[in-house]
N, C-alpha and C positions, 0 to 999 in steps of 0.2 A: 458436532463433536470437535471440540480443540485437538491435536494435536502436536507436541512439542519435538520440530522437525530441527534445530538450530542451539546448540549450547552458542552463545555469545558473550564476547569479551565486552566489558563494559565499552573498552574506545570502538567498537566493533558497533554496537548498538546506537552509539554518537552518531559514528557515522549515518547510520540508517538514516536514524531520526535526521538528519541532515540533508540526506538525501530527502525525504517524503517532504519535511518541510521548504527547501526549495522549491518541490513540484505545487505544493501548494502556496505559494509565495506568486511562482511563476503564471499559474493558473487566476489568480486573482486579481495578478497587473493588468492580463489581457482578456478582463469581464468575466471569467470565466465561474463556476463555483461546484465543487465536487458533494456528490450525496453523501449522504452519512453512514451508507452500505460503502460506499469509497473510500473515506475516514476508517472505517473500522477495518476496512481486508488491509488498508493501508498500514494501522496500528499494532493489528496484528503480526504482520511481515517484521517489524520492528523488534516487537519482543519475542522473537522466533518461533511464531507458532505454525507462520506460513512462510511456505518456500516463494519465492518468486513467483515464479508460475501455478502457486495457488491463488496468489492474492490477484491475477490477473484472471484467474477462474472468474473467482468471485464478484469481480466488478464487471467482466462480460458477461456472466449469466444476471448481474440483476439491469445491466444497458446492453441488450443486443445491438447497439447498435452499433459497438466497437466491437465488434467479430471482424477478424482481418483485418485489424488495425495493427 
């Protein structure tokens, strides 16, 4: 179930996207490559469906292995 937790201003949403695409920019200089569970909580957070700290839900519950990261 979505959720629309964020009205966003268009420069608002830029920015996001801005953000997410740096970290995937930054992630793929140094080998790295995120799942597509990670793309999508990512995508999500963008167009305000998840708060922050949902979209970090969502990518530790499907890689435990960033719990306490």
């Amino acid at each position: 179930m979505t959720i629309k937790t964020a009205q966003l201003s268009e420069s608002e949403r830029a920015r996001w996207q801005q953000m997410v695409d740096e970290v995937r920019t930054s992630g793929a200089l140094e080998g790295g490559h995120a799942s597509n569970v990670t793309h999508a909580a990512q995508d999500s957070w963008v167009r305000g469906e998840f708060t922050f700290e949902q979209m970090g839900d969502a990518i530790r519950r499907t890689h435990p292995s960033t719990v306490g990261l």
